[in-house]
MILUM-175427 format. One record per residue: residue number from 1; residue in one letter; chain; x, y, z of N, C-alpha, C, O, CB in turn. Coordinates in Angstrom, 3 decimals, decimal comma. Atoms other than C-alpha are relative to their C-alpha. Glycine has a CB too. Layout:
<NUM 'a' 'A' <X Y Z> <X Y Z> <X Y Z> <X Y Z> <X Y Z>>
...
//
This chain:
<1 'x' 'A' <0,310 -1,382 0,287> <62,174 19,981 -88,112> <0,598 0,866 1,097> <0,459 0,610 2,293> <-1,528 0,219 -0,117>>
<2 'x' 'A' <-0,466 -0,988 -1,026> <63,963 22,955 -86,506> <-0,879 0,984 -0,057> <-1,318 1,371 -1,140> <1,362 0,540 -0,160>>
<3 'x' 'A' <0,553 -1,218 -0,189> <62,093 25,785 -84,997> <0,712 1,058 -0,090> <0,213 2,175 -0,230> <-0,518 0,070 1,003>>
<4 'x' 'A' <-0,657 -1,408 0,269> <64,638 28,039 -85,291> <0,422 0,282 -1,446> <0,449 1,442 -1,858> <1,287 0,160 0,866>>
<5 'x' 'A' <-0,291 0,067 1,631> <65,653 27,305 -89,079> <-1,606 0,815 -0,376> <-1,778 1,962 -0,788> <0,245 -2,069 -0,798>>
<6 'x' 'A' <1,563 -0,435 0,443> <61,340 27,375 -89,547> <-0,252 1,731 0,187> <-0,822 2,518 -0,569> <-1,247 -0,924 1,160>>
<7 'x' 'A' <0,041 -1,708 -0,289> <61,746 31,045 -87,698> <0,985 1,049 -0,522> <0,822 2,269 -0,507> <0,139 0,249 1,452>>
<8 'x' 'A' <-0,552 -1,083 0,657> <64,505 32,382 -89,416> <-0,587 0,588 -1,207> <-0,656 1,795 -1,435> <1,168 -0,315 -0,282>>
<9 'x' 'A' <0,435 -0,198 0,860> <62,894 31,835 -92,543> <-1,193 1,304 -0,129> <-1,112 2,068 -1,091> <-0,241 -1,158 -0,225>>
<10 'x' 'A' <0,820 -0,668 -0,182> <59,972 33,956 -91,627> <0,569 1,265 0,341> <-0,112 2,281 0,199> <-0,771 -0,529 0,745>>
<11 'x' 'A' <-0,369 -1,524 -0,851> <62,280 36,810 -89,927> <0,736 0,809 -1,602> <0,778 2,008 -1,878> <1,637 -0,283 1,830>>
<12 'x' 'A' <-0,284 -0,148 1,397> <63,828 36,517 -93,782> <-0,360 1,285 -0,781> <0,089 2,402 -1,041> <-0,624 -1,032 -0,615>>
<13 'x' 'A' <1,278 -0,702 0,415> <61,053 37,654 -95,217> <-0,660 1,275 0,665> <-1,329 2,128 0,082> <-0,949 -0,945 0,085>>
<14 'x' 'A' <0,682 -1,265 -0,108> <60,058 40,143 -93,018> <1,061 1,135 -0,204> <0,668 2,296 -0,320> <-0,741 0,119 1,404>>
<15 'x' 'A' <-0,905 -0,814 0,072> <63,585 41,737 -93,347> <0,080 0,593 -1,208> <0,491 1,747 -1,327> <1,021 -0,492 0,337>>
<16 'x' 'A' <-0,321 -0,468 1,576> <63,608 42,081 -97,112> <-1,805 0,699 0,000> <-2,035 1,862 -0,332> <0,517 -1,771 -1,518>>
<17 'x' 'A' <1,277 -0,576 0,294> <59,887 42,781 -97,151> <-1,273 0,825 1,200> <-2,444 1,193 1,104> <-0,581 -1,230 -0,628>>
<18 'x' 'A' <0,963 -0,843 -1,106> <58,395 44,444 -94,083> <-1,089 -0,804 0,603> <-1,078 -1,964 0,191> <-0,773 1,278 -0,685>>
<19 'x' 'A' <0,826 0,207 -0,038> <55,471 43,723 -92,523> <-0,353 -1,105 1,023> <0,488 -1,112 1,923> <-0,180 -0,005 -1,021>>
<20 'x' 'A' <0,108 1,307 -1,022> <54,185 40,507 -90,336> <-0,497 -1,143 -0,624> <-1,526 -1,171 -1,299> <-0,949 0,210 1,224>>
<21 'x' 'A' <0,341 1,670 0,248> <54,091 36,746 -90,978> <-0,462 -1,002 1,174> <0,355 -1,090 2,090> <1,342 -0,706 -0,526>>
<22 'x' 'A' <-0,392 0,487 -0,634> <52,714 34,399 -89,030> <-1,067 -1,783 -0,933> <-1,755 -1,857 -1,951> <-0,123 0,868 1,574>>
<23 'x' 'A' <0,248 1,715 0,561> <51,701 30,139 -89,769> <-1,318 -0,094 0,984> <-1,479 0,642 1,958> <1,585 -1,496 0,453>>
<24 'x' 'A' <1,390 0,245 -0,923> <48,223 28,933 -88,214> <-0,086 -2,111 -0,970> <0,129 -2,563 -2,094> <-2,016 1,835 -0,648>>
<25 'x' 'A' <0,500 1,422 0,735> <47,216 24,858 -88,603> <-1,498 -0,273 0,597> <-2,044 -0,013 1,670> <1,138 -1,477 0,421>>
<26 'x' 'A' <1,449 -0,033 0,050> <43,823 23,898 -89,397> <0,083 -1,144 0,604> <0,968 -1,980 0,424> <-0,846 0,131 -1,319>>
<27 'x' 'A' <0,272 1,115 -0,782> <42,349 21,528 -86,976> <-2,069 0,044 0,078> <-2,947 0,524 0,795> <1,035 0,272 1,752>>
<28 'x' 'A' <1,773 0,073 0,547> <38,625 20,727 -88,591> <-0,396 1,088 -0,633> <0,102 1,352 -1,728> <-1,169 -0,103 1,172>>
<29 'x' 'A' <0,069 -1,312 0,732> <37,008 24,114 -89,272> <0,837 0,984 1,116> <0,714 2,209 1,136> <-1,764 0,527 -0,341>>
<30 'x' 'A' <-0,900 -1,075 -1,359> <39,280 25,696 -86,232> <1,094 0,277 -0,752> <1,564 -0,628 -1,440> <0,610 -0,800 1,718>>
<31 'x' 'A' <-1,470 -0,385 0,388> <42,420 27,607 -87,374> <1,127 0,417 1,337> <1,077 1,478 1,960> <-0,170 1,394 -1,049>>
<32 'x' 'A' <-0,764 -0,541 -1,389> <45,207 27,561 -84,428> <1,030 0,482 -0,458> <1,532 0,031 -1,487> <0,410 -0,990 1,147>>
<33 'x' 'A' <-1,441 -0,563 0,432> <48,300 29,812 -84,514> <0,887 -0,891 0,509> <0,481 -1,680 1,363> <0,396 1,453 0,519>>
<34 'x' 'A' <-1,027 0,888 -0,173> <51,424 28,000 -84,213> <1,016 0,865 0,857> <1,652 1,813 0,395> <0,563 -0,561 -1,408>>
<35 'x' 'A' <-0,643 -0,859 -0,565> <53,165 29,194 -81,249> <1,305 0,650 -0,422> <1,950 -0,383 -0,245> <0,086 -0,451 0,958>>
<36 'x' 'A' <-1,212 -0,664 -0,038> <56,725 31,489 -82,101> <0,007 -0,377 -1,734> <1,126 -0,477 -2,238> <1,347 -0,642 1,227>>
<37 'x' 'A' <-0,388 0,440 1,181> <55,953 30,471 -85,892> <-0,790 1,574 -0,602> <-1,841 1,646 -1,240> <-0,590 -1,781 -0,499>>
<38 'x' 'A' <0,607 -1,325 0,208> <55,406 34,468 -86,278> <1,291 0,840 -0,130> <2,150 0,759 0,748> <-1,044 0,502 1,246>>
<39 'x' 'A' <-0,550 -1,235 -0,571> <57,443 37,538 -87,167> <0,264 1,776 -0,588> <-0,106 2,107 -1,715> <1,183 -0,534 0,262>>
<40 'x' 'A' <0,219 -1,160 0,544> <57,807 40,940 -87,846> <-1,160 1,009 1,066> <-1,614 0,415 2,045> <-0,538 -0,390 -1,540>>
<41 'x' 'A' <1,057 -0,848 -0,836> <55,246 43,956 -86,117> <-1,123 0,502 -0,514> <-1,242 1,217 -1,509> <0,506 1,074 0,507>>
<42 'x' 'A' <1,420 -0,170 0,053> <51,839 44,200 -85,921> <-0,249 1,219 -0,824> <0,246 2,266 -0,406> <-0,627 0,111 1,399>>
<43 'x' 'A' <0,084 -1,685 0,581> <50,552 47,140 -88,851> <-1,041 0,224 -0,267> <-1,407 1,067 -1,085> <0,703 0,497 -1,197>>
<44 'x' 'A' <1,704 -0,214 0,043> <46,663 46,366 -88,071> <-0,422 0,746 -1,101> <-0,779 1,922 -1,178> <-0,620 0,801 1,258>>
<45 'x' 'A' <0,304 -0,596 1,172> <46,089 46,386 -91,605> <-1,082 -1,189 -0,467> <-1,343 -1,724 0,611> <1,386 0,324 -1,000>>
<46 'x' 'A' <0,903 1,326 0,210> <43,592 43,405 -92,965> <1,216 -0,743 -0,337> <2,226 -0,288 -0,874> <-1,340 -0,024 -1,268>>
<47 'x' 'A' <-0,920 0,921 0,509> <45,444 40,228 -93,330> <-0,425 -0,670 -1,386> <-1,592 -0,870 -1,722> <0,206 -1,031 1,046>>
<48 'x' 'A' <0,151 1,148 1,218> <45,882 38,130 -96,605> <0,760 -1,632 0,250> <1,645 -1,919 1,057> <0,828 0,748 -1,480>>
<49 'x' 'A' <-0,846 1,070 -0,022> <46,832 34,587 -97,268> <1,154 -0,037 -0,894> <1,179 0,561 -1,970> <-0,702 -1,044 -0,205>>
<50 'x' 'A' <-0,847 0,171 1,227> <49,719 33,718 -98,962> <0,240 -0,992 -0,442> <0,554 -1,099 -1,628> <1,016 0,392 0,008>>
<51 'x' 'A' <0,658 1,125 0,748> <49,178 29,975 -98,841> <-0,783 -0,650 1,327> <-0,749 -0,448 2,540> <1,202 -1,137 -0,878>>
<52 'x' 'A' <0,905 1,134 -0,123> <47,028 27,621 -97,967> <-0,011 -1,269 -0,310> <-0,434 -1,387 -1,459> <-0,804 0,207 -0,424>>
<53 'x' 'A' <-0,138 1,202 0,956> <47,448 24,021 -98,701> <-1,168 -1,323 0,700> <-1,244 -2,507 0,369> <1,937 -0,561 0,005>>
<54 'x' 'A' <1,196 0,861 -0,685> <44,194 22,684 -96,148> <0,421 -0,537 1,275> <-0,387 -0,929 2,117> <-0,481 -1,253 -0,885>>
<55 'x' 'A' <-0,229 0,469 -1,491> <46,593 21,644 -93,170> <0,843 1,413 0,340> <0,707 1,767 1,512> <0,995 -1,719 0,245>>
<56 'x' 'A' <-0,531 -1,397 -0,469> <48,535 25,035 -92,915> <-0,330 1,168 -0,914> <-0,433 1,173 -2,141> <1,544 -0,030 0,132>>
<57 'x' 'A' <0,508 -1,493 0,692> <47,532 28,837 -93,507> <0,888 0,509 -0,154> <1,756 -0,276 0,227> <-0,838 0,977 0,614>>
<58 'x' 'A' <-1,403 -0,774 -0,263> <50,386 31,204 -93,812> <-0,556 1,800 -0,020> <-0,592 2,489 -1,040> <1,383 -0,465 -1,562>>
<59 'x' 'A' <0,818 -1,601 -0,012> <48,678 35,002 -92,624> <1,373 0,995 -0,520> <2,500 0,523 -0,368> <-0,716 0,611 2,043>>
<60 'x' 'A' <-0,848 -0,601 0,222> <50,721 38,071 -94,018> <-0,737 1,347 0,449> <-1,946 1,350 0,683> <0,549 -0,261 -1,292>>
<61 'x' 'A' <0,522 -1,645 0,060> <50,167 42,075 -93,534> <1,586 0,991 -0,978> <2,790 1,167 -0,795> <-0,250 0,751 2,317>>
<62 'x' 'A' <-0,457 -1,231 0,613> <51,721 44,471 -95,593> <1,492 -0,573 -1,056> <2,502 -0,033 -1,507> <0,415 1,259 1,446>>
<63 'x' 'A' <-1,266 0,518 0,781> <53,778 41,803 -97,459> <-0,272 -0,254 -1,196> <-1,195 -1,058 -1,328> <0,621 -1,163 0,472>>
<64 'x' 'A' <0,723 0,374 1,441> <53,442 41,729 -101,437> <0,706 -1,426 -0,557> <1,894 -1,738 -0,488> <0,283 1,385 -1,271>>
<65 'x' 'A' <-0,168 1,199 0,618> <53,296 38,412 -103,134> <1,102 0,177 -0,958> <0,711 1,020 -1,765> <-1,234 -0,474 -0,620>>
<66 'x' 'A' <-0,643 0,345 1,626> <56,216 37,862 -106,016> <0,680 -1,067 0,571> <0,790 -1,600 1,675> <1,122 1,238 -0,970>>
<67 'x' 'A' <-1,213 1,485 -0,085> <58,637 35,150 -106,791> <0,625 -0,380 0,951> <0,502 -1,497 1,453> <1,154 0,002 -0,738>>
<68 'x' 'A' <-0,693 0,313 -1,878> <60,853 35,497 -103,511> <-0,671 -0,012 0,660> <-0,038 -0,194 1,701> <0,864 0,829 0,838>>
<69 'x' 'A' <0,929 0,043 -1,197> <58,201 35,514 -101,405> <-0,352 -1,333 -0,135> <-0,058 -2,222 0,664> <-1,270 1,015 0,040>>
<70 'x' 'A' <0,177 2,041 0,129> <56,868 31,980 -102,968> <1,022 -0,555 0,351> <0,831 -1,427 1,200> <-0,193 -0,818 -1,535>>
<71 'x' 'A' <-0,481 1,068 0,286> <59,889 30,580 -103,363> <0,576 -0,397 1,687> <0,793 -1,550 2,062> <1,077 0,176 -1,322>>
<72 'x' 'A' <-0,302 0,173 -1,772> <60,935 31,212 -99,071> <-1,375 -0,839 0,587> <-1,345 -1,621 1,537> <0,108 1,878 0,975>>
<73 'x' 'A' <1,262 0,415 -0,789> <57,196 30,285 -98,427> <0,135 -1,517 -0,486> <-0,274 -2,339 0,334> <-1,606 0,880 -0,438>>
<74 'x' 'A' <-0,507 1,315 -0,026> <58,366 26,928 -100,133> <0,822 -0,746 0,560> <0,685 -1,891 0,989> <0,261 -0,190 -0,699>>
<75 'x' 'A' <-1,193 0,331 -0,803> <61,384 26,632 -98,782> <-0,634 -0,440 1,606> <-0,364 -1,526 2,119> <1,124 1,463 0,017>>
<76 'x' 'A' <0,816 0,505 -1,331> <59,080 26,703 -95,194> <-1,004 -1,081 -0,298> <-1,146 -1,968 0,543> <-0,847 1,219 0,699>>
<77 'x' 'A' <1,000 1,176 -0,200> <56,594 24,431 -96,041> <0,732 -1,551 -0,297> <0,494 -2,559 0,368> <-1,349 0,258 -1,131>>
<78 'x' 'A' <-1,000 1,476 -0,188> <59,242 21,483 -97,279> <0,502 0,061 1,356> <0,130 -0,834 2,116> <1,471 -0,136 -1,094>>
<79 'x' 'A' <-0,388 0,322 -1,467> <61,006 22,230 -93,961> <-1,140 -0,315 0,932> <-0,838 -1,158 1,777> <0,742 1,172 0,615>>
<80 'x' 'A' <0,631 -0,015 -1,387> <58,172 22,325 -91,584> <-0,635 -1,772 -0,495> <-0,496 -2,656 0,350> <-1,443 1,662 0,399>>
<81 'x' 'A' <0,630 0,594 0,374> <56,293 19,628 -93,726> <0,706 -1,655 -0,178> <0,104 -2,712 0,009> <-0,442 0,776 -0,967>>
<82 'x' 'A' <-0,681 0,838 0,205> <59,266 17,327 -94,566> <1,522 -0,361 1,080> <2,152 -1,407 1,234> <0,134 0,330 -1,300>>
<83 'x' 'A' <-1,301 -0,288 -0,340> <62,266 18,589 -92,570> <1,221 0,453 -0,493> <2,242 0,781 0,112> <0,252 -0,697 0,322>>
<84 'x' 'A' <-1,188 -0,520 0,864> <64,389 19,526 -95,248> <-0,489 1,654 -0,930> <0,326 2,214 -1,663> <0,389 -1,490 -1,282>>
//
């Protein structure tokens, strides 16, 4: 897994769609952020999820869900999850 491939993907997304992304992994009922697996600027708005799959969260602000948004948030979870 590359961290910088994993972070472009995210800078992607915030370029076409604004707003801030960042990844958190669940460790029991604890949620930890994943250091530099963040990007875009803070718009202290409430966060939403955009997924969830029980070992990683994926937080968003001010980013709307459609098709390109899934299909990059897939594209990250095979990479981070598989490497490819």
């Amino acid at each position: 897994m590359s961290g910088s491939e994993l972070k472009r993907i995210l800078e992607d997304i915030v370029r076409e769609k604004g707003g801030k992304i960042w990844v958190a992994r669940r460790i029991g009922r604890r949620i930890s952020y994943l250091n530099g697996l963040k990007a875009g600027e803070e718009m202290f708005e409430s966060s939403k999820i955009l997924h969830d799959d029980g070992e990683y969260v994926i937080f968003a602000e001010g980013i709307a869900e459609d098709e390109w948004v899934k299909k990059k948030i897939t594209e990250f979870m095979n990479l981070l999850k598989n490497g490819r």
